[in-house]
C-alpha positions, -999 to +999 in steps of 0.1 A: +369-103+774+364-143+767+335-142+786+316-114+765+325-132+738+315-165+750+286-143+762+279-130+725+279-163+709+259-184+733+234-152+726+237-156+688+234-193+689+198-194+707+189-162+683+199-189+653+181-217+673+151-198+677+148-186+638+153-220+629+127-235+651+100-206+643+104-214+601+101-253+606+071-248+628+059-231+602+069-256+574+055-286+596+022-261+602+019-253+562+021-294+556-003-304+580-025-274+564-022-285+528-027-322+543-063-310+553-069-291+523-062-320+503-083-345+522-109-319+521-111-315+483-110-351+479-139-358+503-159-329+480-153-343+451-163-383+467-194-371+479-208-352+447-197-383+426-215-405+451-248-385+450-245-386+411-252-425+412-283-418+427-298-397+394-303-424+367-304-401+338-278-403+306-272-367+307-240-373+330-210-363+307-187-350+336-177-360+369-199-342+394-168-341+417-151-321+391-175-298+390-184-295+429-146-282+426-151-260+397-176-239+419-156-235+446-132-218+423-138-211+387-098-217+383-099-254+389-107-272+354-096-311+364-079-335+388-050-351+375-042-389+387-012-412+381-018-443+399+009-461+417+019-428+424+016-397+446+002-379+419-034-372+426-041-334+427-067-309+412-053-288+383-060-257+381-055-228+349-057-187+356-043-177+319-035-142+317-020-141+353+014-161+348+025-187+375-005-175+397-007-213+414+031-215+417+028-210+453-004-206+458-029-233+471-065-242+458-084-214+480-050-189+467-032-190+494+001-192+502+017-222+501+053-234+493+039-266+476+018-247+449-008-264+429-010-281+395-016-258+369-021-254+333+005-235+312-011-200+307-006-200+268-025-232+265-063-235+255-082-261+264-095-280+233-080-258+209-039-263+224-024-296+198-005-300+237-018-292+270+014-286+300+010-288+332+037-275+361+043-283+393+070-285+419+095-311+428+089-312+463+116-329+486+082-345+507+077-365+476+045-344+471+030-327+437+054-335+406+082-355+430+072-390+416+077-379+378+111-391+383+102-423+390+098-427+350+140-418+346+130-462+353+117-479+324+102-508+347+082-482+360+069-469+331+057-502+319+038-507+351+026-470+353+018-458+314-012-438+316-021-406+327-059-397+344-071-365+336-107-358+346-115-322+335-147-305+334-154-314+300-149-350+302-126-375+310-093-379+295-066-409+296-034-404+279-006-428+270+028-419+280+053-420+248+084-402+259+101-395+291+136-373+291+154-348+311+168-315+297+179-287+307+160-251+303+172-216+299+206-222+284+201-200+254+204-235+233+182-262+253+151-279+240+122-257+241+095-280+247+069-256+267+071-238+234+051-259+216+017-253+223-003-255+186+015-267+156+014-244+130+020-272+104+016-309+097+058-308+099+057-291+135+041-314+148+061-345+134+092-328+145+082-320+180+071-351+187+104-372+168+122-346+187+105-362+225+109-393+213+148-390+204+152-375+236+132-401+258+157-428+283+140-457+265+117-462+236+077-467+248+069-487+217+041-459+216+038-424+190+012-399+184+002-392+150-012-355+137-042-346+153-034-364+182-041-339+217-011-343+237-004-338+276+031-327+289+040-326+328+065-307+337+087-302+369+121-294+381+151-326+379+182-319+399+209-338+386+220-310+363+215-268+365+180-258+354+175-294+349+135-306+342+119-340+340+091-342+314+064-366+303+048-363+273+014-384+265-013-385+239-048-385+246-065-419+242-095-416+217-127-435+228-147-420+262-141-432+293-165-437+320 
């Protein structure tokens, strides 16, 4: 009898071995995919910006590297950068088909990472506040380094956001950077506000950002203002989220 037993559990223990092996294969084989993906998007969008130099005429608004990207797929409208960060990914916005990119890569397919996306509700230029999702990946990868801001040294060396879109550049100043926790029933609905519907929404949202933010920025956004949220999971509390907010920078960039 011991030795069926013994039997039984050396058996379950290489079944358990085995299943454990096969899904980190597959983890290590879905990083080193998204890895190439990456590089492979970035190297698009180099070369397309390098053959742009060559034509000499002022009718260049956009980044031809945004574009090349946009006609691979009609869902990618920008590449968002944070430098000093890890933060340096494509965003992409599929509205009427909710958290489409939540696991999804560039090309659509599955991948645990995701992409950067814009909030379905939003619409570009019209939306008073533009939010962008992604994950909080353990590899440090996607949203991972908007923790970093919970440090208000690192705020002060890292307080702009990049956001090259297909209508233009954008840079936005950081003003507020808070944790809080979502679906409660009584938390801070931030991704709720999308287009003030008064002068009074708008000062209230962003006082309410502000009063939440670890540390004053020094920095506000006045009415009219076109704000930028990022958004992404924060684990020191249940349902806990890490958000930036920013506000566009007026003046065109190059």
């Amino acid at each position: 009898m011991r030795k069926w037993v013994a039997g039984l559990l050396l058996s379950i223990s290489v079944i358990l071995l085995t299943i454990s092996l096969y899904f980190l294969m597959g983890f290590f084989v879905q990083e080193r995919q998204d890895n190439q993906l990456q590089q492979e998007l970035q190297e698009l969008m180099q070369e397309k910006e390098d053959d742009s130099e060559e034509d000499t005429s002022d009718d260049l608004e956009v980044d031809a590297g945004i574009l090349a990207l946009h006609e691979e797929n009609p869902d990618c409208i920008g590449w968002l950068t944070i430098d000093g960060t890890r933060i340096d990914y494509p965003v992409m916005y599929r509205p009427g088909d909710k958290n489409y990119y939540l696991h999804r890569d560039f090309n659509g397919e599955y991948s645990a990472n995701g992409c950067l996306f814009l909030a379905e509700e939003c619409v570009p230029g019209n939306s008073d506040n533009l939010i962008i999702y992604g994950h909080h990946m353990n590899s440090g990868k996607m949203f991972a380094d908007l923790e970093k801001y919970k440090d208000e040294g690192f705020y002060e060396e890292h307080p702009t956001i990049l956001f090259r879109t297909i209508w233009g550049n954008e840079q936005y100043q950081i003003f507020a950077a808070f944790t809080t926790p979502v679906y409660t029933g009584n938390d801070f609905d931030y991704y709720s506000f999308i287009k003030a519907g008064t002068v009074e929404d708008y000062k209230k949202f962003v006082a309410s950002v502000k009063e939440k933010s670890l540390y004053q920025t020094g920095t506000t956004a006045k009415y009219r203002d076109k704000l930028l949220t990022l958004s992404t999971c924060e684990y020191s509390q249940k349902n806990g989220r890490m958000v930036l907010v920013a506000k566009k920078n007026n003046g065109k960039l190059p």
